[in-house]
C-alpha positions as CSV (number, residue, x, y, z in Angstrom):
1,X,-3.1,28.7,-38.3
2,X,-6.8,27.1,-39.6
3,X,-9.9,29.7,-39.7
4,X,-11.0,29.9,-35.9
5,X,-8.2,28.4,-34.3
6,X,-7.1,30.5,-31.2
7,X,-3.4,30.7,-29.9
8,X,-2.5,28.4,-27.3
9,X,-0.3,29.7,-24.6
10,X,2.6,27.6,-23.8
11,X,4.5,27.7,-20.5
12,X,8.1,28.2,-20.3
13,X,9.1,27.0,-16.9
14,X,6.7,24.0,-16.5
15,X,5.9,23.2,-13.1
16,X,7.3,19.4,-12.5
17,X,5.1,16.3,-11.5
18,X,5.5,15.4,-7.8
19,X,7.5,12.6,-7.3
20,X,5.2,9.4,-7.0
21,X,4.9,8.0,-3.3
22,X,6.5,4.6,-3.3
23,X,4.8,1.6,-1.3
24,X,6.8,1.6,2.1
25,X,5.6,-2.4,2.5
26,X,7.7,-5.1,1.3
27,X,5.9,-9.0,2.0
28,X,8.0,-11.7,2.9
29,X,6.2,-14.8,2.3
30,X,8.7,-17.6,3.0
31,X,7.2,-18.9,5.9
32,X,3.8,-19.1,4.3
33,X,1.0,-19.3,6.2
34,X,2.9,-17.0,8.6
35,X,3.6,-14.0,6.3
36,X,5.2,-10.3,7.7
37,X,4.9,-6.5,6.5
38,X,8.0,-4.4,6.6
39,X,7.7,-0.9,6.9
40,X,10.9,-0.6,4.4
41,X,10.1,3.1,4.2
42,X,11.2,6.2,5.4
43,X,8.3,7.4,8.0
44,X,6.0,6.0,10.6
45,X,2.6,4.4,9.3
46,X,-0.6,5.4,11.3
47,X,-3.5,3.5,11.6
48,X,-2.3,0.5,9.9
49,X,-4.9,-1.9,9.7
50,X,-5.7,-5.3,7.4
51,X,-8.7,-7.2,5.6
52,X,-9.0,-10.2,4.2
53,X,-11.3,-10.6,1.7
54,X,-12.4,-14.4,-0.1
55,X,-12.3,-17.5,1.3
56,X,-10.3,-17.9,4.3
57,X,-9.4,-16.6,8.2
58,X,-6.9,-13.7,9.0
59,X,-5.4,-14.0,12.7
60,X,-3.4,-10.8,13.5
61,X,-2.9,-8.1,16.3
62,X,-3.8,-4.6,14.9
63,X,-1.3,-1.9,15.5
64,X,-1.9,2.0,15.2
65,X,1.7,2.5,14.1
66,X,4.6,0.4,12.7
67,X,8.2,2.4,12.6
68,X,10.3,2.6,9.6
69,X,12.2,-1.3,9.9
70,X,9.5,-2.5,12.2
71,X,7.3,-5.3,10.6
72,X,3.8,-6.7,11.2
73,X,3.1,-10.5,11.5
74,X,0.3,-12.1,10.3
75,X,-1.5,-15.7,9.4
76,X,-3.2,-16.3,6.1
77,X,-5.5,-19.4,6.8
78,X,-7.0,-20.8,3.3
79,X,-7.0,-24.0,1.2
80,X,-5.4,-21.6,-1.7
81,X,-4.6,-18.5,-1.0
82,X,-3.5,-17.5,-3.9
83,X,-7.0,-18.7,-5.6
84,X,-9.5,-17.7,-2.6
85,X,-8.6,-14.6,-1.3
86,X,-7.0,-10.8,-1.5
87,X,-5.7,-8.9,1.8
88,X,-6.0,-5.1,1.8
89,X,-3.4,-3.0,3.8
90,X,-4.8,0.6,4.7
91,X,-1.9,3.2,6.7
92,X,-2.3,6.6,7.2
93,X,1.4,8.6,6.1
94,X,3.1,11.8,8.6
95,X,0.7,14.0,6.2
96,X,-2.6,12.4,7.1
97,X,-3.1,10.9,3.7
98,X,-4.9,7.6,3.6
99,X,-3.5,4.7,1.5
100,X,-4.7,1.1,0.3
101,X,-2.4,-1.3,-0.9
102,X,-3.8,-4.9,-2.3
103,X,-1.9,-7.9,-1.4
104,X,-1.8,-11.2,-3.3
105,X,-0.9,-14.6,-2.1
């Protein structure tokens, strides 16, 4: 051991990482601008709310909670979409935890 180097304690039984939350939202966007969020996950989403941000208009009926295989609707109105503009998804999970998720086009 080099001069003035302490011992470093090592744990035996490591505690293991929580398993990382997986996105409950699949997008279909086949029938572009008309687009829909599936709750493919395994619990309720609270407070589910989306922004647009960029260049264009987004027409859709907010809902305070979306069932696991319920979907949202929603119209994306841009000249590019993919070019002009980002949509944010925010839900709330069971727990009260917040969550964002960014949505391309």
């Amino acid at each position: 051991m080099p001069h003035g180097a302490r011992p470093v304690a090592v744990d035996a039984h490591p505690v293991p990482s929580p398993i990382a939350y997986r996105v409950p939202w699949q997008i279909d966007r086949s029938r572009a601008p008309w687009y829909a969020l599936h709750n493919t996950g395994d619990e309720p989403a609270h407070g589910v709310h989306l922004s647009l941000f960029g260049d264009g208009r987004l027409l859709w009926q907010p809902l305070l909670r979306v069932e696991p295989g319920e979907h949202v609707s929603f119209v994306v109105r841009a000249d590019d979409p993919a070019r002009d503009c980002v949509a944010v998804l925010r839900w709330f999970r069971t727990s009260g935890e917040e969550y964002l998720w960014r949505i391309a086009f």
